[in-house]
LUMFI-822529 format. One record per residue (C-alpha): residue number from 0; residue in three letters; chain; x, y, z. Coordinates in nm, 4 decimals, padded with zeros to 6 digits, always signed. Example, Ala and Ser with C-alpha at 12.3 -4.5 7.8 and 13.67 -1.06 7.14 Angstrom:
BEGIN
(0 'ALA' 'A' (+01.2300 -00.4500 +00.7800))
(1 'SER' 'A' (+01.3670 -00.1060 +00.7140))
***
This chain:
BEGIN
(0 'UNK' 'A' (+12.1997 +13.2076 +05.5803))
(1 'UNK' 'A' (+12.1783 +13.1001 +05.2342))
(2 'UNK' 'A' (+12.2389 +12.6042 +05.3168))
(3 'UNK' 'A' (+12.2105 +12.4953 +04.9813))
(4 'UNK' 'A' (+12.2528 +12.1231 +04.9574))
(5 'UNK' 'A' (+12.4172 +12.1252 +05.2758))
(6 'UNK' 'A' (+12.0933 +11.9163 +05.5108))
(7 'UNK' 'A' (+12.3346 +11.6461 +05.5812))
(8 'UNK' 'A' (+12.5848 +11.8575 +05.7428))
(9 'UNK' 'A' (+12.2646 +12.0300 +05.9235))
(10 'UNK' 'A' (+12.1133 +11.6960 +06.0835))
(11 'UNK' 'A' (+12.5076 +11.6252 +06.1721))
(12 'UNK' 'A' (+12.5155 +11.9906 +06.3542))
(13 'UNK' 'A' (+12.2042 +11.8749 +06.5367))
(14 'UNK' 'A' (+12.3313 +11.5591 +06.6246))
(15 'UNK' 'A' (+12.6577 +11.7072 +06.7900))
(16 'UNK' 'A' (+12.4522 +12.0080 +06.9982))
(17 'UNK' 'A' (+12.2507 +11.7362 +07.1654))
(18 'UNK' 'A' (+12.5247 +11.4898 +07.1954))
(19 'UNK' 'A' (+12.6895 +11.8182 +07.3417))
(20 'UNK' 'A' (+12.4284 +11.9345 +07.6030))
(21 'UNK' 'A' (+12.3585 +11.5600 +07.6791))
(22 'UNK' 'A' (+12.7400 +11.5927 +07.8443))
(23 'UNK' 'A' (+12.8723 +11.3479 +07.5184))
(24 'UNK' 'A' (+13.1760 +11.5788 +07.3935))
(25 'UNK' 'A' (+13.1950 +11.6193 +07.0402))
(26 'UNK' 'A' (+13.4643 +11.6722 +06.7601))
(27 'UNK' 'A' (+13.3726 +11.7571 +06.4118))
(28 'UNK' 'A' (+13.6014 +11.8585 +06.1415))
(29 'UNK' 'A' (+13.4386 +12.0287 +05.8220))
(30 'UNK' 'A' (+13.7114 +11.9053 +05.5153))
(31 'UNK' 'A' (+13.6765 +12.1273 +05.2047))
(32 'UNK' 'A' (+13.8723 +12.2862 +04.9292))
(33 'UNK' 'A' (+13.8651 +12.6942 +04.9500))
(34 'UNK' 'A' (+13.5023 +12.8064 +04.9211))
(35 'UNK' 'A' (+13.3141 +12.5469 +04.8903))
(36 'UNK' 'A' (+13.1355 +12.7225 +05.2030))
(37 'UNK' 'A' (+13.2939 +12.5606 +05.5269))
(38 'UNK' 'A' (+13.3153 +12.9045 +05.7178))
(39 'UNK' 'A' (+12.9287 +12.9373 +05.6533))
(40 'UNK' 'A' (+12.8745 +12.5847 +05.7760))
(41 'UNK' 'A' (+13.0648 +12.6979 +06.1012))
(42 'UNK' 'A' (+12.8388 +13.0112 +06.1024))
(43 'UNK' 'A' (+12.5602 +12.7720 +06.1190))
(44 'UNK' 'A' (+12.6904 +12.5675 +06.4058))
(45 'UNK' 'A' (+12.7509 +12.8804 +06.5856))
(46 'UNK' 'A' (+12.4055 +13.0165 +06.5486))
(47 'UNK' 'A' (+12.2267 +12.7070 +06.6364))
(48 'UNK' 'A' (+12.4479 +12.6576 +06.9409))
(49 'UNK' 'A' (+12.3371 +13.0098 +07.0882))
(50 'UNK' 'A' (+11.9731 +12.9647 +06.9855))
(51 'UNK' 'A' (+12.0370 +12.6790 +07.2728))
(52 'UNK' 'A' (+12.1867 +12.9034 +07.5028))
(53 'UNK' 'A' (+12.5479 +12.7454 +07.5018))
(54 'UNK' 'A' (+12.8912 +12.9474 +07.4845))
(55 'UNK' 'A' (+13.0291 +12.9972 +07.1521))
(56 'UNK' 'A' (+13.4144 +13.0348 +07.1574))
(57 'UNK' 'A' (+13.5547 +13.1174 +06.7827))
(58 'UNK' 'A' (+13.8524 +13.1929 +06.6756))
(59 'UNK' 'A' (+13.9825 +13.2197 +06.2930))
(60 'UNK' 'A' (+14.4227 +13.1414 +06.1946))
(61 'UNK' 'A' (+14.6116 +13.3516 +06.0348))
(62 'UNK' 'A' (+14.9000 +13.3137 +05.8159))
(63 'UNK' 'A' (+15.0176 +13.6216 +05.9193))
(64 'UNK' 'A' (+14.9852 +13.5008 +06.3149))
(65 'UNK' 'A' (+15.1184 +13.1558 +06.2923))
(66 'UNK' 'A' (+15.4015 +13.2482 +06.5221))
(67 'UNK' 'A' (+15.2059 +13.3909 +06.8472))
(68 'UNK' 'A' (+15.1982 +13.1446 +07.0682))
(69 'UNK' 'A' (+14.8881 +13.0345 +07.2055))
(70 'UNK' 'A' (+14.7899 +13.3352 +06.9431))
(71 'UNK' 'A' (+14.4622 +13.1138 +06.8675))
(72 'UNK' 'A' (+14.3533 +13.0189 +07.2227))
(73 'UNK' 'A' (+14.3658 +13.4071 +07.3191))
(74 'UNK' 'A' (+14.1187 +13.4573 +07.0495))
(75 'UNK' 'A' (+13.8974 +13.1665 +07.1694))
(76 'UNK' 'A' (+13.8949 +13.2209 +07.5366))
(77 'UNK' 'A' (+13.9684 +13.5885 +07.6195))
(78 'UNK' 'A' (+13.6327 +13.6949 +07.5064))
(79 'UNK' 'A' (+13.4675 +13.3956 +07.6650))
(80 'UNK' 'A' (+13.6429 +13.4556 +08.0358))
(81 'UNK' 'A' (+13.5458 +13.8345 +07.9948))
(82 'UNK' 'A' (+13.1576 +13.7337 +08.0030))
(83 'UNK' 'A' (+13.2274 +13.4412 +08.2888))
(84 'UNK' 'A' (+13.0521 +13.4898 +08.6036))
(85 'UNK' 'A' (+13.3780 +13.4269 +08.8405))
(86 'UNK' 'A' (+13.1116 +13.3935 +09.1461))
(87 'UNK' 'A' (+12.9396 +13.1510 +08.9750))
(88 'UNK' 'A' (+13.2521 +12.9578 +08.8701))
(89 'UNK' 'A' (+13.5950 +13.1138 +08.9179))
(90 'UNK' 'A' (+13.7221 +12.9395 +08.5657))
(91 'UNK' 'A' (+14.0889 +13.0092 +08.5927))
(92 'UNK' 'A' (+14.1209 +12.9740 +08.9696))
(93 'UNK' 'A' (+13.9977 +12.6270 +09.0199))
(94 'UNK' 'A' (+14.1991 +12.3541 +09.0595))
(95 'UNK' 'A' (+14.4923 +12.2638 +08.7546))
(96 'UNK' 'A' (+14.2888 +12.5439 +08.5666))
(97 'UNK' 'A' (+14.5183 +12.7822 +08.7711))
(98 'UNK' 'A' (+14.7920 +12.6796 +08.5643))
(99 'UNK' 'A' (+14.6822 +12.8510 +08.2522))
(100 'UNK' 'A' (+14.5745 +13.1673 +08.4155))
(101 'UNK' 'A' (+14.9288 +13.3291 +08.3053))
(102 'UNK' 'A' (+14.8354 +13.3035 +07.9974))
(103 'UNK' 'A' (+14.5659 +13.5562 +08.0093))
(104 'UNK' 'A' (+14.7898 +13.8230 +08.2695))
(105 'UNK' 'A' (+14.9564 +14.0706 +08.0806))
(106 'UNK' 'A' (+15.0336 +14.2117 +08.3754))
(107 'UNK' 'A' (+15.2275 +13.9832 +08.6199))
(108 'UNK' 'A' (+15.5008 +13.8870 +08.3514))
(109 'UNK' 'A' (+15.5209 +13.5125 +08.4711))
(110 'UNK' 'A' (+15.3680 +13.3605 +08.1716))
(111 'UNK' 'A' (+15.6656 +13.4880 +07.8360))
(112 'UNK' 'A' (+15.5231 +13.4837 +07.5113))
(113 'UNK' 'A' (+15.8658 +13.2618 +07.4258))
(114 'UNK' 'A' (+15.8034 +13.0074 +07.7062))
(115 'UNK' 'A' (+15.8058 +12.6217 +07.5458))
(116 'UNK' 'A' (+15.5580 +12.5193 +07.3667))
(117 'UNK' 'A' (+15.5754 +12.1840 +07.5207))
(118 'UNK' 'A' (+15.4610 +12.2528 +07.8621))
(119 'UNK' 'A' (+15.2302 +12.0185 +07.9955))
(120 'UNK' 'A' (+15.1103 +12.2533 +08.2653))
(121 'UNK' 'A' (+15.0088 +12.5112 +08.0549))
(122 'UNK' 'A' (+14.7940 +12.2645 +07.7941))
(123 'UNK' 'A' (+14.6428 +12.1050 +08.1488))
(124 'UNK' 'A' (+14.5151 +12.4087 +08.2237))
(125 'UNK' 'A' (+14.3925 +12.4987 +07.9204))
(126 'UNK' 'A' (+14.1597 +12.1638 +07.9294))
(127 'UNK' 'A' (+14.0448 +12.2687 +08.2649))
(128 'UNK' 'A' (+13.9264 +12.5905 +08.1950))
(129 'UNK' 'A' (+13.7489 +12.5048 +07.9566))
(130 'UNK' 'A' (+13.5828 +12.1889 +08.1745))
(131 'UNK' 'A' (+13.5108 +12.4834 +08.4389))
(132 'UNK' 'A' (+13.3107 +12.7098 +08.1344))
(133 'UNK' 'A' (+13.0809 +12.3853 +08.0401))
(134 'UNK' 'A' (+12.9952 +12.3366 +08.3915))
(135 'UNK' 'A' (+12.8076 +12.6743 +08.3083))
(136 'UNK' 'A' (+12.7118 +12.6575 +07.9911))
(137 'UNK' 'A' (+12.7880 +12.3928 +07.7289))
(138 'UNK' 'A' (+13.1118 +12.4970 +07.5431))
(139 'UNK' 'A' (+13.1234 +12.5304 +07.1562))
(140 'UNK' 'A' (+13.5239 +12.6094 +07.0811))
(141 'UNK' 'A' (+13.5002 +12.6700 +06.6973))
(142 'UNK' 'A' (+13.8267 +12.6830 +06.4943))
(143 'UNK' 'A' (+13.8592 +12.8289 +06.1022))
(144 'UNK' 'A' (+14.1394 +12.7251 +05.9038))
(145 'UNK' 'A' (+14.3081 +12.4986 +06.1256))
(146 'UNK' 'A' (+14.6234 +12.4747 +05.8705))
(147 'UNK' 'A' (+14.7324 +12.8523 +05.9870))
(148 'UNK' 'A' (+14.7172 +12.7928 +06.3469))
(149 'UNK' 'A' (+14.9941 +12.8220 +06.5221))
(150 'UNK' 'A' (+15.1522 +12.5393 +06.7057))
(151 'UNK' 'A' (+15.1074 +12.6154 +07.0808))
(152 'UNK' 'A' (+14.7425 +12.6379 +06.9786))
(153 'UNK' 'A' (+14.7278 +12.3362 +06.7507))
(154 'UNK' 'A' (+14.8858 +12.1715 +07.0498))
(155 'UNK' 'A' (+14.6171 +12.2317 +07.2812))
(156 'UNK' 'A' (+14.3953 +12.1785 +07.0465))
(157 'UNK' 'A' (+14.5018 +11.8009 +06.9668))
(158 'UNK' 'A' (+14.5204 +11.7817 +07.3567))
(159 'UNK' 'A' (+14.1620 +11.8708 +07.4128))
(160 'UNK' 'A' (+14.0390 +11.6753 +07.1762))
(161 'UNK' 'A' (+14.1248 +11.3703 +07.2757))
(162 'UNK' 'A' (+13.9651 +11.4364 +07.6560))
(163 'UNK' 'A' (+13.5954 +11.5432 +07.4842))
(164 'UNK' 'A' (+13.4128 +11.2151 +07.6504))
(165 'UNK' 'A' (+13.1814 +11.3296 +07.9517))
(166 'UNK' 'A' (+13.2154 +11.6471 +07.8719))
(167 'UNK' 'A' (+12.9979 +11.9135 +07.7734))
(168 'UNK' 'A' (+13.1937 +12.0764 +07.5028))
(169 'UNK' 'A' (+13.1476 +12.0728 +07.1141))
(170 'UNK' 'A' (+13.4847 +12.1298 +06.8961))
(171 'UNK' 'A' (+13.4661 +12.2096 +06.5378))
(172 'UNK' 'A' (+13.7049 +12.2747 +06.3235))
(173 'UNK' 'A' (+13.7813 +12.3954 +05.8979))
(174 'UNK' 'A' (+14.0700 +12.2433 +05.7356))
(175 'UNK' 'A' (+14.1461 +12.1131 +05.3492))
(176 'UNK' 'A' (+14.0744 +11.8115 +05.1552))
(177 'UNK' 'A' (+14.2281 +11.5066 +05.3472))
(178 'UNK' 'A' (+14.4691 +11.4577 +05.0810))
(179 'UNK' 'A' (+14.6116 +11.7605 +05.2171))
(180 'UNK' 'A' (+14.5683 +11.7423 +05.5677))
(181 'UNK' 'A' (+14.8992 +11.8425 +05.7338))
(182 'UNK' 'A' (+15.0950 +11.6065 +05.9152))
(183 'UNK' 'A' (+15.1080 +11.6338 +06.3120))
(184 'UNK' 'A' (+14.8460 +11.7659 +06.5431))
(185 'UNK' 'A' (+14.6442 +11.9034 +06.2967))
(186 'UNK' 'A' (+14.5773 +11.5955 +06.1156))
(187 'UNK' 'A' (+14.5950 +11.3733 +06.3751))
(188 'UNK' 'A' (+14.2509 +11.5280 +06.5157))
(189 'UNK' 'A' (+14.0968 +11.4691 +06.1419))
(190 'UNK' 'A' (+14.1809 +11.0628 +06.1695))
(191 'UNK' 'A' (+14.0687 +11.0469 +06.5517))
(192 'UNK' 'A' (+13.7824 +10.7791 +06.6052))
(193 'UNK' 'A' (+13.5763 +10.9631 +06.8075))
(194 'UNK' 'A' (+13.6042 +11.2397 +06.4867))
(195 'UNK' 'A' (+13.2908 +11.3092 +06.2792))
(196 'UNK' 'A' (+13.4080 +11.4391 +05.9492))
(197 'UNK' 'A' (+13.1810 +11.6677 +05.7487))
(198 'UNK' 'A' (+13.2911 +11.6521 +05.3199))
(199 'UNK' 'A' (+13.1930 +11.9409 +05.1412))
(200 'UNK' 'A' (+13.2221 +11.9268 +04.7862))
(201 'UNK' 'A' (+13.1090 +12.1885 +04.4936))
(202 'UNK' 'A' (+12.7149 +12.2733 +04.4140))
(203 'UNK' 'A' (+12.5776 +12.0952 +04.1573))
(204 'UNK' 'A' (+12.3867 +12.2468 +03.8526))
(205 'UNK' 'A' (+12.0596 +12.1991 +04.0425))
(206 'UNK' 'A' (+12.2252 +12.3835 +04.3520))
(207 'UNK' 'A' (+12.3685 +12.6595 +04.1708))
(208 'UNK' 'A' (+12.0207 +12.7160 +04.0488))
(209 'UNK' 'A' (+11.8536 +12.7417 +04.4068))
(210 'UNK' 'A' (+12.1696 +12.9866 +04.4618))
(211 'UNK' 'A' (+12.0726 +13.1894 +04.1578))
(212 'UNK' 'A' (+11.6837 +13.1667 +04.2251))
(213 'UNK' 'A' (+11.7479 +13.2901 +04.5796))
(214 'UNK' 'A' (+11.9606 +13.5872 +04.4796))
(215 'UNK' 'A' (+11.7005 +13.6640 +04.1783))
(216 'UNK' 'A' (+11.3444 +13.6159 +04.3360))
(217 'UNK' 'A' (+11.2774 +13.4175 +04.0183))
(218 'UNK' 'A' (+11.3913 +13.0947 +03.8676))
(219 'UNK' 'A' (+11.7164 +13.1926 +03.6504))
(220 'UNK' 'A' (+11.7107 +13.1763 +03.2652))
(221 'UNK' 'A' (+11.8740 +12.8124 +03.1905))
(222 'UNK' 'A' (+12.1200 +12.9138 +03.0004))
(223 'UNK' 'A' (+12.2038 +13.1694 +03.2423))
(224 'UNK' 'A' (+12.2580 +12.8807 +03.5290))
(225 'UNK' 'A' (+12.4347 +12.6526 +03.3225))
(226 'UNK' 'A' (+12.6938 +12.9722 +03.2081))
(227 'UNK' 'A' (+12.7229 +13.0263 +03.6073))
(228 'UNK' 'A' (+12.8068 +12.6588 +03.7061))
(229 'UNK' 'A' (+13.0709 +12.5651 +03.4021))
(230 'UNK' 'A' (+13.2565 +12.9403 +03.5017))
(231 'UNK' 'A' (+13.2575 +12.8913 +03.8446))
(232 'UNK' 'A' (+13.2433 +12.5151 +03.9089))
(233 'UNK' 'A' (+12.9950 +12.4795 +04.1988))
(234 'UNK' 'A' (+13.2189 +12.6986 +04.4158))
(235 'UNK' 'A' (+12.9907 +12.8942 +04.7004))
(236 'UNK' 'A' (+13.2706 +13.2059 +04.7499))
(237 'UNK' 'A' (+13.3101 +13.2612 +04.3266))
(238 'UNK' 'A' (+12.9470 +13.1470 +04.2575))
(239 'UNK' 'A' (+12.8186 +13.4585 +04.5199))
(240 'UNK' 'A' (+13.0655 +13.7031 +04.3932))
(241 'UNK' 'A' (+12.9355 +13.5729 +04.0480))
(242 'UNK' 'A' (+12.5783 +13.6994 +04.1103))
(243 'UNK' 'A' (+12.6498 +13.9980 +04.2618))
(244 'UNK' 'A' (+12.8340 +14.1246 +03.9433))
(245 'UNK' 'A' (+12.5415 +14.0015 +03.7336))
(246 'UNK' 'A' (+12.3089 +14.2130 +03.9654))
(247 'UNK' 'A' (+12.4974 +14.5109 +03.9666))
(248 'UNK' 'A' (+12.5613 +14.5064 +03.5803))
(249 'UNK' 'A' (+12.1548 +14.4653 +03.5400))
(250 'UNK' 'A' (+11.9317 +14.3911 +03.8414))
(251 'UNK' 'A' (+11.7253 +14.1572 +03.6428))
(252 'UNK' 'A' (+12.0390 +13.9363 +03.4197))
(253 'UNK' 'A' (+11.8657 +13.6796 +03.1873))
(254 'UNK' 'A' (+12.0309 +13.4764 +02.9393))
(255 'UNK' 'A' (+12.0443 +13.6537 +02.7017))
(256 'UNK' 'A' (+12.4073 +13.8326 +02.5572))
(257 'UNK' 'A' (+12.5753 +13.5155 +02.6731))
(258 'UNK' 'A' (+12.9216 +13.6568 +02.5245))
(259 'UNK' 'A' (+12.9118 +13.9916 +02.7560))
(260 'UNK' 'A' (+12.8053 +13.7868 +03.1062))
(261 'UNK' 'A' (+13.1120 +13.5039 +03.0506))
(262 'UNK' 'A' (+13.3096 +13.7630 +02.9712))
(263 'UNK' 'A' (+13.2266 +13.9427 +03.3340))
(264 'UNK' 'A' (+13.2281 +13.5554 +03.4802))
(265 'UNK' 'A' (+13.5562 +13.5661 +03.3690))
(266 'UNK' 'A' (+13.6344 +13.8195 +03.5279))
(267 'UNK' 'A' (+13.5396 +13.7457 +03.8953))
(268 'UNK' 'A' (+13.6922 +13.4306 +03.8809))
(269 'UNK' 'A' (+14.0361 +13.5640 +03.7601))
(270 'UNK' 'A' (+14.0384 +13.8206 +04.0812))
(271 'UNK' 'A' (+13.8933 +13.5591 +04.3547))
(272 'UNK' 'A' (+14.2105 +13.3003 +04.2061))
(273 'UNK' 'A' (+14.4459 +13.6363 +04.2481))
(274 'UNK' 'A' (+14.2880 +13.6681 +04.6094))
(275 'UNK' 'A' (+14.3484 +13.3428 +04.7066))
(276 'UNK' 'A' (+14.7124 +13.3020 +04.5210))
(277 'UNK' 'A' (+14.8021 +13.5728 +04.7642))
(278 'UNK' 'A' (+14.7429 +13.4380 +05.0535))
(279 'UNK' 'A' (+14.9792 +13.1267 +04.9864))
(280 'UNK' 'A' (+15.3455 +13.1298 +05.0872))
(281 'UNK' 'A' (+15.5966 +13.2724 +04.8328))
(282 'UNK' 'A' (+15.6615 +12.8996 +04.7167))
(283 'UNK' 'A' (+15.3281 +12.8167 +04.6198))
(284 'UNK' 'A' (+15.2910 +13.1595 +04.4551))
(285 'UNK' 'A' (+15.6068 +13.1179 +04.2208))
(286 'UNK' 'A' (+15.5050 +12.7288 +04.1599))
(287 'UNK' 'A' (+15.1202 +12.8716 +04.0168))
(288 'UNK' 'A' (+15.2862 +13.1179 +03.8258))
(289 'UNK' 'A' (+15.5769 +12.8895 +03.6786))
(290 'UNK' 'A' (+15.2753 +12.5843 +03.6016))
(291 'UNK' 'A' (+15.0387 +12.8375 +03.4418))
(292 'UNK' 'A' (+15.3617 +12.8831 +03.1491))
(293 'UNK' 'A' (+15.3743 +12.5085 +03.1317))
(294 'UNK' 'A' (+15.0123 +12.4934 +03.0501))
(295 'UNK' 'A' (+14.6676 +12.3260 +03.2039))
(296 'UNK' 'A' (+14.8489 +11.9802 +03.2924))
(297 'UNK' 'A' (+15.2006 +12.0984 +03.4212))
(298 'UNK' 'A' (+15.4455 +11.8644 +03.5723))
(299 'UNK' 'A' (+15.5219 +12.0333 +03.9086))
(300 'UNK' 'A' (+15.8540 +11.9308 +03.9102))
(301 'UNK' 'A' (+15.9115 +12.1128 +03.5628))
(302 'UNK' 'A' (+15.6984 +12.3877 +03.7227))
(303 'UNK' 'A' (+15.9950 +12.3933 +03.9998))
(304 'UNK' 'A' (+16.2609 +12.3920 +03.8028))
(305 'UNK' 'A' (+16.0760 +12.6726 +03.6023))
(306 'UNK' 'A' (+16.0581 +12.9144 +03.9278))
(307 'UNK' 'A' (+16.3895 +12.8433 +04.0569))
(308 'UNK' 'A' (+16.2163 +12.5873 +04.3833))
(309 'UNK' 'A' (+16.4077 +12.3895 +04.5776))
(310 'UNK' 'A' (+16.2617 +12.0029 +04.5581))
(311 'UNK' 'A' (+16.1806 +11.9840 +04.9023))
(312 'UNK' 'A' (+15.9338 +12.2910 +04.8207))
(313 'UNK' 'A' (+15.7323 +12.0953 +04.5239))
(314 'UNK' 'A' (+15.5003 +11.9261 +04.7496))
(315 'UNK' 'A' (+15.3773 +12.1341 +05.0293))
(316 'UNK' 'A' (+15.3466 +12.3918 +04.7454))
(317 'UNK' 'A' (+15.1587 +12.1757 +04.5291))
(318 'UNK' 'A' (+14.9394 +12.0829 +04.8495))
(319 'UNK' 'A' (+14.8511 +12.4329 +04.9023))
(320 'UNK' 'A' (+14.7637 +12.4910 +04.5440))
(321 'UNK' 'A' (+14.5126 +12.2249 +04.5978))
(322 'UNK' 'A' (+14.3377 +12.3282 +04.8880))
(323 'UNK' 'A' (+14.3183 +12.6326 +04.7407))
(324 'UNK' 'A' (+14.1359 +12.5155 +04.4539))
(325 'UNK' 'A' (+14.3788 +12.6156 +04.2069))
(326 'UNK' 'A' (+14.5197 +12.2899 +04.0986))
(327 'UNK' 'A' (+14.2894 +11.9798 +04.1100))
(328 'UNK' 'A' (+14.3501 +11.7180 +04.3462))
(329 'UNK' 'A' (+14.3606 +11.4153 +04.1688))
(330 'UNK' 'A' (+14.6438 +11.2863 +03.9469))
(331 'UNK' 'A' (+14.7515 +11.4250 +03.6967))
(332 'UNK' 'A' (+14.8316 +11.7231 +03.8046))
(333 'UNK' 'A' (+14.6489 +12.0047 +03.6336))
(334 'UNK' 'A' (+14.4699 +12.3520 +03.7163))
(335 'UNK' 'A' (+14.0749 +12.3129 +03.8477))
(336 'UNK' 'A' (+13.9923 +12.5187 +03.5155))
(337 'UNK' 'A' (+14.0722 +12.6943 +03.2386))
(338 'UNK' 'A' (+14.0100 +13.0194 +03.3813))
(339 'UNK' 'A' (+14.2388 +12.9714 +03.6706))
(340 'UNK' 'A' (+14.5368 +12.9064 +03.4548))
(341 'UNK' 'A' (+14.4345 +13.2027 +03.2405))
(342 'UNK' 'A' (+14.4552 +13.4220 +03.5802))
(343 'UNK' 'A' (+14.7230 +13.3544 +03.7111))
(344 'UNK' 'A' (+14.8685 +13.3584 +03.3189))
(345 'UNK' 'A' (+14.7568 +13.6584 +03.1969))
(346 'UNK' 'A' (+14.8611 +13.8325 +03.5332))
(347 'UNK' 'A' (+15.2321 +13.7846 +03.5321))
(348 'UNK' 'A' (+15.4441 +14.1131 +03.4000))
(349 'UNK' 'A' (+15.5293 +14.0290 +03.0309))
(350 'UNK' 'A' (+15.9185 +14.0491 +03.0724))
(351 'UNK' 'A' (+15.9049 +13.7794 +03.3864))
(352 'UNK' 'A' (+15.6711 +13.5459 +03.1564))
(353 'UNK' 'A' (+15.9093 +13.5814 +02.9055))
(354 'UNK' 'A' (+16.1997 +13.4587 +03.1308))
(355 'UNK' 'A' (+15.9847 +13.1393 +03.2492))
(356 'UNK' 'A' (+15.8784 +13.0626 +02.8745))
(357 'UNK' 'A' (+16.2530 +13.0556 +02.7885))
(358 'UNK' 'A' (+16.3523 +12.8477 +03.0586))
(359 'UNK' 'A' (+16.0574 +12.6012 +02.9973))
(360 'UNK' 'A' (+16.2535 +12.5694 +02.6794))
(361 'UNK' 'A' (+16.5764 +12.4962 +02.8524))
(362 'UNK' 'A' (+16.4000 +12.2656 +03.0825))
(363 'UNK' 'A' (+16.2424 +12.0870 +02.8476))
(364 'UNK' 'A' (+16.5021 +11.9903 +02.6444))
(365 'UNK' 'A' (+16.7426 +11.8761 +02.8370))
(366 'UNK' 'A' (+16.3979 +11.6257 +02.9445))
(367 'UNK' 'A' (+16.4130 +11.4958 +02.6083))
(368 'UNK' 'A' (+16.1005 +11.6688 +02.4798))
(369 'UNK' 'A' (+15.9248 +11.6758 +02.1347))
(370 'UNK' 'A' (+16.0841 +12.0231 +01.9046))
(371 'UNK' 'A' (+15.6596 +12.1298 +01.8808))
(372 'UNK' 'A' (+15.6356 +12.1426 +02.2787))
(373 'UNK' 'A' (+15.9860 +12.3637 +02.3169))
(374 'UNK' 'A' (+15.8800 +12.5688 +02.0485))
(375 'UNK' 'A' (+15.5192 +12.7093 +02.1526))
(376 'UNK' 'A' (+15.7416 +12.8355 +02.4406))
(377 'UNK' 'A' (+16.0336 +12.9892 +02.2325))
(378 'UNK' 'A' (+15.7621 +13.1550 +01.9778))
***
């Protein structure tokens, strides 16, 4: 599993296992934009925990899943209470852990996937099972993408972690930059005191060269490294898809023909920024689209107007945008890079960009703008 500049997350990993099978509960939450390598990171935790022998509970949300209730904690506990010993410790048929048990009977009917969200019985039940696990084993409850879980879940989740003290279980989590932390549960675990939070920023030059070297068996061509780190800005997910294009176009890529590997750079990054514009909401989509007319520094209220957006759709859209790495998250408002606004640019039909360009015009215009700025859109 390919750490690079990632030993201060390790030693913090190491630090919540033994704080975990000491019986000191643990909550971290790894904060990143989209892949700068926080799933890995998880990985990592995951490994190490079993290498100690403890129970690994994962579970990954979906956008697709966000209304299942309890859609998450089925993921993290069925496969968990399949392996339980129930002689050893009967988990769901111990004291207020009974109340839960429902959950997990498709059978009986008594627990209906519409019940409310909001009852206390079923979250106290939750906590307990999972109290009755670490008496077993230590408990590692691992969470990816926090931001699509669905609210039943997200519930328990904010409910068990504030009850980790004394308790032998480890809860980790994956969510955005905290400028885009969501309100509710799902932040509210991010700003808790007991709360280790784990930053993950891009690679630097240096690290996309130990990324390079790895893949290569040799130390990369210079030019070759510095090419990879300006097209893909330190990101782990584009930076790996990256090398294995340079690998399959020629097993042995140097620097040389500069022209023909950006142009395959290029490339890459304009499908992963397709791959992850898709996975937004339709909002977010249309607001990318309608700020990649506008330019590399679009107002997103322009950009709104431009796709037809309701204002009360500007800023979650604009927050997703962000965590997805497409715009950059400090002010002004801009794309990360060139090469994302070309993407998402150059893939729009030609009759629907020519609809947005004219009402950019309009738009502008009516904002008072300078006859140069309306016109690049009109020509």
């Amino acid at each position: 599993m390919n750490l690079v500049e990632r030993s201060t997350e390790i030693r913090a990993i190491e630090a919540a296992v033994a704080g975990t099978r000491r019986g000191s509960g643990q909550l971290l939450v790894i904060e990143g934009a989209a892949g700068v390598g926080k799933t890995t990171l998880l990985h990592a935790l995951a490994a190490r925990a079993r290498e100690d022998g403890m129970s690994v509970a994962w579970a990954r949300g979906s956008g697709l899943e966000t209304s299942f209730p309890y859609g998450v904690v089925r993921q993290l506990l069925e496969p968990v209470l399949v392996d339980a010993d129930d002689n050893e410790c009967p988990v769901l048929s111990t004291g207020a852990a009974r109340f839960a048990a429902p959950l997990f009977d498709y059978s009986s009917g008594e627990f209906s996937a519409h019940q409310t969200i909001q009852d206390q019985q079923v979250l106290h039940g939750l906590y307990w099972a999972c109290v009755n696990l670490s008496r077993v084993r230590p408990l590692v409850i691992l969470v990816d993408d926090l931001r699509w879980t669905d609210a039943p879940s997200l519930r328990f989740l904010h409910y068990l972690a504030g009850r980790l003290d004394d308790s032998a279980i480890l809860l980790a989590t994956t969510t955005g930059p905290r400028a885009d932390w969501p309100t509710g549960a799902a932040g509210a675990m991010g700003l808790m005191f007991s709360a280790t939070i784990l930053r993950l920023g891009p690679l630097t030059p240096a690290g996309v060269c130990q990324v390079l070297e790895h893949a290569l068996g040799a130390a990369p061509d210079p030019q070759l490294a510095q090419l990879c780190h300006t097209a893909t800005g330190g990101n782990q997910f584009i930076l790996h898809e990256v090398v294995a294009e340079l690998i399959a176009a020629d097993p042995e890529p140097t620097g040389s023909d500069l022209l023909a590997r950006s142009q395959l750079m290029a490339r890459v990054v304009s499908r992963s920024v397709l791959r992850w514009l898709g996975r937004l909401s339709p909002q977010s989509i249309a607001l990318a689209e309608a700020a990649s007319v506008l330019g590399m520094r679009p107002d997103p209220w322009q950009a709104a107007a431009v796709a037809g957006l309701a204002e009360t759709d500007v800023v979650p859209a604009v927050g997703a945008l962000v965590e997805a790495g497409i715009l950059h998250r400090e002010a002004p408002t801009r794309f990360a890079d060139p090469l994302v606004q070309k993407a998402i640019y150059q893939h729009l039909p030609a009759g629907r960009s020519q609809r947005m360009h004219a009402e950019a015009a309009r738009i502008l215009e009516a904002a008072g703008a300078a006859v140069t700025e309306m016109a690049a859109h009109l020509v």
